[in-house]
C-alpha positions in Angstrom: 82.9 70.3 87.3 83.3 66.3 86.8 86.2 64.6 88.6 89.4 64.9 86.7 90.6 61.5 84.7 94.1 60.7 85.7 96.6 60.2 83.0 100.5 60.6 82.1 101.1 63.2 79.8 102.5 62.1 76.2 106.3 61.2 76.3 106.9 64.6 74.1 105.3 67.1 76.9 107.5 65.1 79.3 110.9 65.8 77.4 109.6 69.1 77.1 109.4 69.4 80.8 112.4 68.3 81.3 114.9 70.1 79.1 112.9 73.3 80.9 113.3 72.3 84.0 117.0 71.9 83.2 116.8 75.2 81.8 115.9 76.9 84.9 118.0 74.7 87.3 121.3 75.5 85.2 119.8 79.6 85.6 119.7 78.9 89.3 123.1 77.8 89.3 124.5 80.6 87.5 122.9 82.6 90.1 124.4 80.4 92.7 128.0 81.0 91.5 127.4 84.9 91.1 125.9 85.3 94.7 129.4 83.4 95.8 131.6 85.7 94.0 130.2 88.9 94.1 128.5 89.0 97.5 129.8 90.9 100.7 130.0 92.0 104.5 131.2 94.9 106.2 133.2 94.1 109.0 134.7 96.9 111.7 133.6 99.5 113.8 130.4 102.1 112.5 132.6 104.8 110.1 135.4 102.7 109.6 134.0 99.7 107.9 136.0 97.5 105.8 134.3 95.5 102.5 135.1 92.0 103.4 133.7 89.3 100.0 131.8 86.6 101.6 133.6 82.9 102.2 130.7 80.7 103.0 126.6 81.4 102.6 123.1 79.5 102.3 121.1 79.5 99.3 117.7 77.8 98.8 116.4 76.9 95.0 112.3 75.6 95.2 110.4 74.7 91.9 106.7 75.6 91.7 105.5 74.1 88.7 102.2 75.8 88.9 101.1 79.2 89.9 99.2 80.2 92.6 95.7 80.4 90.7 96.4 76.8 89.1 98.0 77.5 85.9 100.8 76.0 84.4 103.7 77.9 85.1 107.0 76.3 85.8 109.7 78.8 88.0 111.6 78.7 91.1 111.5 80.7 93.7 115.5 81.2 94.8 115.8 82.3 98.1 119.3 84.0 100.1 120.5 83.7 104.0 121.3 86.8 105.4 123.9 85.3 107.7 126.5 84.6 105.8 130.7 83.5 107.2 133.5 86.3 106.3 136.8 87.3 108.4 136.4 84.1 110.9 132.7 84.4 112.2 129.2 85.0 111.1 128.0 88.6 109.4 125.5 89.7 108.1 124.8 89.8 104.4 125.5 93.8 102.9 121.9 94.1 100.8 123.1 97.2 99.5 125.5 95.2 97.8 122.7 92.7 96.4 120.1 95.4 95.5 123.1 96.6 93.1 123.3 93.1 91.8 119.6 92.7 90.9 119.9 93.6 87.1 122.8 91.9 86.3 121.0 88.8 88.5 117.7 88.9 86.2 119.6 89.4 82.8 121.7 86.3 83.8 119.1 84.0 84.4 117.6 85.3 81.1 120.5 84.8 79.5 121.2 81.5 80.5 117.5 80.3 79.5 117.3 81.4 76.1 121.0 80.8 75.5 120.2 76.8 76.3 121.3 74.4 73.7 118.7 71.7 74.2 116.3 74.0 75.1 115.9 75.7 71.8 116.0 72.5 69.9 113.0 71.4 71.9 111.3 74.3 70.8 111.9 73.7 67.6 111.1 70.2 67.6 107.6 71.7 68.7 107.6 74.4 65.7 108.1 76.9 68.8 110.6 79.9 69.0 111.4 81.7 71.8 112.0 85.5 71.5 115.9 85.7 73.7 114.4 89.7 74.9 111.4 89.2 76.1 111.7 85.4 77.0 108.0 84.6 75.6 107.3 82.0 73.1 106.3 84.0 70.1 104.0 81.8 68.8 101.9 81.3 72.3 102.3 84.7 73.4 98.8 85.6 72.1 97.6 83.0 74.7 99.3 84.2 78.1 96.6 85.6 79.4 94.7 83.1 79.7 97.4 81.3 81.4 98.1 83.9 83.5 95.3 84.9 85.6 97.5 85.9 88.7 99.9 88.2 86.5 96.4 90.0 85.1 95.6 90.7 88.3 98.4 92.3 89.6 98.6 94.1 86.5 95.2 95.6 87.1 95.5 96.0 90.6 98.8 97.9 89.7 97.2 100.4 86.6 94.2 101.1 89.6 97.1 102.1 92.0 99.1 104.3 89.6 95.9 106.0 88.1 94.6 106.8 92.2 97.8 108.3 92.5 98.2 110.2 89.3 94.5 111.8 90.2 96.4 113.2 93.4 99.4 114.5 92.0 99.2 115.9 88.9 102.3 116.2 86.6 104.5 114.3 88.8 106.2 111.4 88.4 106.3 108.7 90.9 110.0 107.5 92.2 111.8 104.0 92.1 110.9 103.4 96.0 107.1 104.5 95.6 106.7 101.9 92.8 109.0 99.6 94.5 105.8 99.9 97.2 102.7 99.9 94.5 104.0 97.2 92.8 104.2 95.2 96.3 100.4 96.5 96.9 99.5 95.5 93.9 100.7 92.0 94.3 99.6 91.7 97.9 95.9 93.0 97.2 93.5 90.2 97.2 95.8 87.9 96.6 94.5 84.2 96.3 94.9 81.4 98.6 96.5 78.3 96.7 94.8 76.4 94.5 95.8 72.2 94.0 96.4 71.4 90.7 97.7 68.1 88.9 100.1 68.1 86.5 99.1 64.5 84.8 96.0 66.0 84.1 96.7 68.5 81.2 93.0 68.1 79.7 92.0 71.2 81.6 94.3 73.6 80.5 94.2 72.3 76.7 90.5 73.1 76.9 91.0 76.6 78.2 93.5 77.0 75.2 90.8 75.4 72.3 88.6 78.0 74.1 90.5 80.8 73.6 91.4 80.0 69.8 94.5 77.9 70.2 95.2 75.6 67.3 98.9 73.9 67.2 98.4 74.1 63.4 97.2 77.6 63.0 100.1 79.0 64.7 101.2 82.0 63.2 105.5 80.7 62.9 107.5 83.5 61.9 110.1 83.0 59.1 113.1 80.9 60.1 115.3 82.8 62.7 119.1 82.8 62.6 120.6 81.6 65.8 124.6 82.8 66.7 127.5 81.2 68.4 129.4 82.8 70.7 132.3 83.0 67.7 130.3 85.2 66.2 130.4 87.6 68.8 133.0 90.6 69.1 134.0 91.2 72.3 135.1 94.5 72.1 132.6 95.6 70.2 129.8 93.7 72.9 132.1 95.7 76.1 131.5 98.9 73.8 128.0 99.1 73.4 127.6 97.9 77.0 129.6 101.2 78.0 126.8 103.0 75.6 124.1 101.9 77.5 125.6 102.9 80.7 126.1 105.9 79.6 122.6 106.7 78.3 121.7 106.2 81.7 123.7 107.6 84.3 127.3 109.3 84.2 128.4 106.8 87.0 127.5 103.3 86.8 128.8 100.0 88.7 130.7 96.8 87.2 127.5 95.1 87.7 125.4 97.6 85.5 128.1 96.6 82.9 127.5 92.8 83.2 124.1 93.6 82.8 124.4 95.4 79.7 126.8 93.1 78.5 124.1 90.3 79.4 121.5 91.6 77.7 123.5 92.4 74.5 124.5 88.8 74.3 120.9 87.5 75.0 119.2 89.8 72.2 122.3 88.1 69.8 120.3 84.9 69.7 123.6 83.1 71.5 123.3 79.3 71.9 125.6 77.9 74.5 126.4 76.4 77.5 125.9 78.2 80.6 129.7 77.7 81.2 130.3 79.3 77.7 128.0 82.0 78.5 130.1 83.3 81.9 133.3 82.8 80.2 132.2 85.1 77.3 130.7 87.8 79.8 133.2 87.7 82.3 136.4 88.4 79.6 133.7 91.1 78.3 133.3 92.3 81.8 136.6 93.1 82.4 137.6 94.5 78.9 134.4 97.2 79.6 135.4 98.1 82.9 139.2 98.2 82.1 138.2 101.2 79.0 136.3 102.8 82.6 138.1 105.4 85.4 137.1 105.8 88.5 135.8 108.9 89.7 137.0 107.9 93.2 140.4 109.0 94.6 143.4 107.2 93.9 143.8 104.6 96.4 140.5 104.3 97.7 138.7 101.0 98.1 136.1 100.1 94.7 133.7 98.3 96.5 131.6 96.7 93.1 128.2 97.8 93.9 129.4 101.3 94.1 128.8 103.1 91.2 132.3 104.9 90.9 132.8 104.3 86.9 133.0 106.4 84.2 133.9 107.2 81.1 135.6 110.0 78.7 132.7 110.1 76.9 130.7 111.0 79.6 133.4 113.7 81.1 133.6 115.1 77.5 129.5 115.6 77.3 129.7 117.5 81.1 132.4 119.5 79.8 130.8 120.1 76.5 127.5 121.1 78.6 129.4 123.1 81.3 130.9 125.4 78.9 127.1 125.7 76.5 126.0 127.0 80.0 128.5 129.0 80.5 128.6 130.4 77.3 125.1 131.4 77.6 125.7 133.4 80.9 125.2 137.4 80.1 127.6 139.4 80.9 125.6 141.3 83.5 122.2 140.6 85.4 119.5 141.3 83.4 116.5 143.7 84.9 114.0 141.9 87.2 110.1 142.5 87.1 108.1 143.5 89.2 106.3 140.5 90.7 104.7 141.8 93.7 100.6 142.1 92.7 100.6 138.8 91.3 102.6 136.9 93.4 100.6 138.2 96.5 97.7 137.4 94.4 98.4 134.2 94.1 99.9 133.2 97.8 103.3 132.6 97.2 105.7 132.8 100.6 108.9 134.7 99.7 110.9 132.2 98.1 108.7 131.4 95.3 108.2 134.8 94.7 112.1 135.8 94.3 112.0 132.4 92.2 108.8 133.7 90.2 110.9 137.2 89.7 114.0 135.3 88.3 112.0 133.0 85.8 109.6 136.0 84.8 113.0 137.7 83.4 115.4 137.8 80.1 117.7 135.6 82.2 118.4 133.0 79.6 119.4 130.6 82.7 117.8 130.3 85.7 117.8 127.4 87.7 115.1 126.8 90.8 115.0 123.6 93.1 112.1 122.6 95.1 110.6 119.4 96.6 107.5 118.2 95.3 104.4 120.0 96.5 106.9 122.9 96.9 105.0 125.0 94.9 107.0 125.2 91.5 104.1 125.2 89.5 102.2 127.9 91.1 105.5 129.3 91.0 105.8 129.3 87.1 102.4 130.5 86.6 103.0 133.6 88.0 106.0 133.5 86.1 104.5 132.8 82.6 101.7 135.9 83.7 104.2 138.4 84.2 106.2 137.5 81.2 102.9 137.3 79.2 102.2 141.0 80.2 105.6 142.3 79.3 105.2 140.5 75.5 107.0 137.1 75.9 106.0 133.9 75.1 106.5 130.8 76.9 106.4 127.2 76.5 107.4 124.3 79.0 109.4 121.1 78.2 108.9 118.6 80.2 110.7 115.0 81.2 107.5 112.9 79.7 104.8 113.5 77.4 102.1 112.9 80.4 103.7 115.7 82.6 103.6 118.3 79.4 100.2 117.8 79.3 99.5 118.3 82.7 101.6 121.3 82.4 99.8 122.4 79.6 96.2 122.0 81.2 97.4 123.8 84.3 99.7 126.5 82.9 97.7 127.4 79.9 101.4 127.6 77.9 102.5 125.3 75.0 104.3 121.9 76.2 105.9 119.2 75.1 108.7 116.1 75.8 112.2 116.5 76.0 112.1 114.0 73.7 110.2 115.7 71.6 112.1 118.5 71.2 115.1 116.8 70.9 113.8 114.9 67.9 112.0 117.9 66.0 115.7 118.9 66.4 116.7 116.4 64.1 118.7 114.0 67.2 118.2 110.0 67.0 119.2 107.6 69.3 119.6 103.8 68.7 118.9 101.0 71.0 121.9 101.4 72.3 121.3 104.9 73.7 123.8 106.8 71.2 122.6 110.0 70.1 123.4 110.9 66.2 122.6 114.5 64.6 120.9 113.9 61.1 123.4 115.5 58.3 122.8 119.3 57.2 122.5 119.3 53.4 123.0 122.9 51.7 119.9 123.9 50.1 122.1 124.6 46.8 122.1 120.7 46.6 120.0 119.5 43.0 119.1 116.1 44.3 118.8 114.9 48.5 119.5 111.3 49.4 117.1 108.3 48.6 114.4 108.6 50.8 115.1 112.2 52.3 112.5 114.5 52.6 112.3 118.3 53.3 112.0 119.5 57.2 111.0 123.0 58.8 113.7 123.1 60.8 116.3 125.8 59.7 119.6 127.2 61.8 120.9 129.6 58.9 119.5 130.3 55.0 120.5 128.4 52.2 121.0 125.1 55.5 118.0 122.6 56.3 117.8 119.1 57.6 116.9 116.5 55.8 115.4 113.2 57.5 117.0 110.5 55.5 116.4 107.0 55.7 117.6 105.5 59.7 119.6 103.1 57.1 121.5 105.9 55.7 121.7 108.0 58.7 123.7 105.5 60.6 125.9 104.8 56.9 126.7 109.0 56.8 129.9 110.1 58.7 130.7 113.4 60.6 133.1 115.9 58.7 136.6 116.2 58.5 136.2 119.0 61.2 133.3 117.4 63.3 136.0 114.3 63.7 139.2 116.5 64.6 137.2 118.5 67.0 136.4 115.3 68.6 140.3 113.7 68.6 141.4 116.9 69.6 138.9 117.1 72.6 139.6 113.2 73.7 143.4 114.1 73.5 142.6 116.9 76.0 140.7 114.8 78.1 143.1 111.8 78.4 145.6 114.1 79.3 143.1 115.7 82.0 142.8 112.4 83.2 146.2 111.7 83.9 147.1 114.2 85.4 144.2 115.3 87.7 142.2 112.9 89.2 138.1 113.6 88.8 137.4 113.6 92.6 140.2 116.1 93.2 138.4 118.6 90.9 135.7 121.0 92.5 132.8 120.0 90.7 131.1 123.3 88.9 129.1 124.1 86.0 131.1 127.2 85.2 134.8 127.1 84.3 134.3 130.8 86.2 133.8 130.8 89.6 131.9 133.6 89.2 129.0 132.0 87.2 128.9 128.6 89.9 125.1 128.2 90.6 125.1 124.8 92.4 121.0 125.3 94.3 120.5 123.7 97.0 117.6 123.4 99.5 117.5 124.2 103.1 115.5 123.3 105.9 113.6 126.2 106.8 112.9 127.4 102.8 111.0 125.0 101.1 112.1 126.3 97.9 115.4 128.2 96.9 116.9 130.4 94.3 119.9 131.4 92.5 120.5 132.8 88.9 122.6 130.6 87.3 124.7 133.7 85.7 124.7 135.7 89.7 124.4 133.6 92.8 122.8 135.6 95.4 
């Protein structure tokens, strides 16, 4: 390769630089200021601990403004001391706390970035946009990979890692810390030693670009995009949709998850401000979210923030709502068992999977079987599925993801598909949000359907279908009159629940019945246990 010519890069790429730069350094400090008020200790003896919020700690910002195979690629690395001063001495740093913080840490810095003023008119100076959710520049995005030969690395050392282990367990899905682990394999694997690169010399990477089919006036722009000031965010309406999305994830969540949501909301707005703006905006939205929140903790109790204690009446009306479907669909006395004996011996299972395998193979309508995995459930189920096929009954398995029905297809031999499948044939929708909607019932009596409806399968009673409508009109249609005083009469009933019992002082069961309470467990010497949902053994 000839020596490299030395020469400043025009004044334009260095005002570019700059306003970046100052794009990240004003996300570090954002950072900064959340480490110092959110971050704790624990302070006291082992079991009586007391949540103390840090006074005093280190933090370390570093720019890189190249990556580690020589590309452009401007970031810092921000890095926390684990000794940090609380209560009159030095303590150590509770990561617990900061692992909880992570999302709301990442959205922030995002937030800040593509919420910066000069920023965006740098961009646009440039005929560039940035897209505020996935932090790319749209029109360059067809060219990252050639500027990012370290992230296509990982990436494939990643998709090798994940497909070796898929091969060895089929139909299972790995958890958060096993990909916590790939993903640090995957970046540790052959990774490259530094490489020196000067950033006055830009003639390199311009020619990589050329090469790859880069040309500044061939960009494909997209049409003019409309950018929002905080004013033109509501910020009830921003807390409310951040209560969705915490919802559609877990029925507990932490203030943090909230200030995530709330983040992220505010990012995909296209919001143009100052980073001061910004935490004023999601700090009043922070505490209007969490104030329309209960905890489920008892009253006086300590709510440490990175313990996910909140709630929300919508969530405790869909556990009720389920509790009593289950309970509902309880029989009114145990239903026969078959005779399981020949094939389960046939196929090796120990005597829990075999009174498990009995249960399933029944008219139960619920049964409910834990197990570990490589616990044998699905040996379990295919004696199951064999038994039920001899006595006449059909079976098909619904699975959490579309890769494990199939696996559970090829194994079992049944039909499978997605819970989310079903869910949709069904005629449910959910929006970005995470807010399910039913699609209207329209009487088959009706002359004309909406613009754009068409005819569906699906059919609960004759004369009744669904109609898919337009997502447009879905979201316009309302429930009925009775839909909507079913649902004021059950959050009347459930505010008044609230007030007077406290969640953590109510026994947790499916079943409004004792009777019917089937809360599984495992033990230590049966790696797999049963009870019938309807009669606990």
């Amino acid at each position: 390769m000839p020596p490299r010519a030395c020469r400043s890069p025009p004044r334009s790429t260095r005002k570019s630089q700059k306003r970046s730069d100052a794009a990240q350094q004003d996300a570090a400090r954002e950072i900064q200021r959340f480490h110092g008020q959110h971050s704790v200790t624990l302070a006291g003896p082992r079991g009586a601990q007391e949540v103390l919020p840090i006074e005093q700690m280190q933090t370390v910002a570093i720019t890189h403004k190249t990556s580690r195979a020589g590309d452009p690629h401007r970031h810092i690395h921000f890095q926390i001391g684990t000794r940090v001063w609380a209560g009159g001495k030095r303590r150590e740093l509770t990561t617990a706390a900061l692992f909880q913080q992570q999302g709301a840490i990442r959205a922030l810095g995002t937030a800040v970035i593509a919420a910066h003023p000069q920023l965006a008119q740098t961009l646009t100076d440039h005929g560039l946009t940035l897209d505020p959710v996935s932090g790319e520049v749209t029109e360059l995005e067809p060219f990252n990979a050639v500027m990012s030969k370290r992230s296509s690395q990982i990436r494939r050392n990643l998709e090798r890692m994940e497909t070796e282990w898929e091969a060895k367990h089929p139909g299972e899905t790995p958890g958060p810390v096993l990909t916590a682990r790939m993903q640090d394999a995957a970046w540790a694997f052959q990774r490259p030693g530094k490489k020196p690169a000067d950033l006055e010399d830009e003639q390199w990477w311009r020619q990589e670009l050329r090469e790859a089919g880069y040309e500044a006036d061939q960009l494909q722009r997209p049409d003019d995009v409309a950018t929002a000031s905080l004013d033109d965010l509501s910020v009830q309406q921003v807390a409310s949709r951040a209560l969705d999305r915490c919802a559609a994830v877990a029925s507990t969540w932490t203030s943090h998850s909230v200030r995530e949501h709330l983040t992220r909301i505010t990012t995909e707005a296209g919001v143009q401000a100052t980073p001061a703006d910004l935490h004023e905006l999601i700090d009043l939205a922070t505490g209007v979210a969490t104030g329309d929140c209960f905890s489920v903790l008892p009253p006086g109790m300590v709510q440490p923030e990175h313990v996910a204690d909140l709630t929300s009446l919508g969530v405790v009306a869909a556990q009720a709502a389920l509790r009593d479907r289950l309970a509902a669909a309880a029989p009114g006395r145990e239903p026969e068992h078959p005779d399981v004996a020949d094939a389960a011996q046939a196929a090796g299972l120990d005597a829990g999977q075999t009174i498990a395998a009995t249960a399933v193979a029944s008219t139960d309508p619920l049964v409910i079987v834990e197990g570990a995995a490589g616990a044998g459930k699905t040996t379990m189920l295919g004696v199951a599925i064999e038994v039920a096929r001899e006595q006449g009954r059909a079976s098909r398995m619904i699975a959490p993801t579309l890769r494990a029905a199939q696996v559970a297809h090829e194994e079992l031999g049944v039909p499978a598909t997605s819970v989310a499948a079903l869910v949709y044939a069904h005629g449910w929708r959910w929006n970005e949000d995470g807010v399910w909607t039913r699609l209207a019932i329209w009487s088959a009596s009706r002359s004309r359907l909406p613009n754009g409806a068409t005819r569906s399968p699906l059919s609960r009673r004759t004369g009744d279908r669904y109609d898919i409508a337009s997502e447009q009109a879905i979201e316009r249609r309302v429930r009925s009159a009775a839909e909507r005083a079913d649902a004021q009469h059950a959050r009347a009933a459930l505010r008044a629940r609230a007030a007077s019992v406290h969640p953590a002082h109510t026994e947790r069961r499916f079943f409004t019945d004792p009777q019917y309470d089937c809360q599984s467990t495992l033990h230590d010497a049966r790696p797999l246990r049963y009870r019938s949902a309807a009669h606990p053994r």
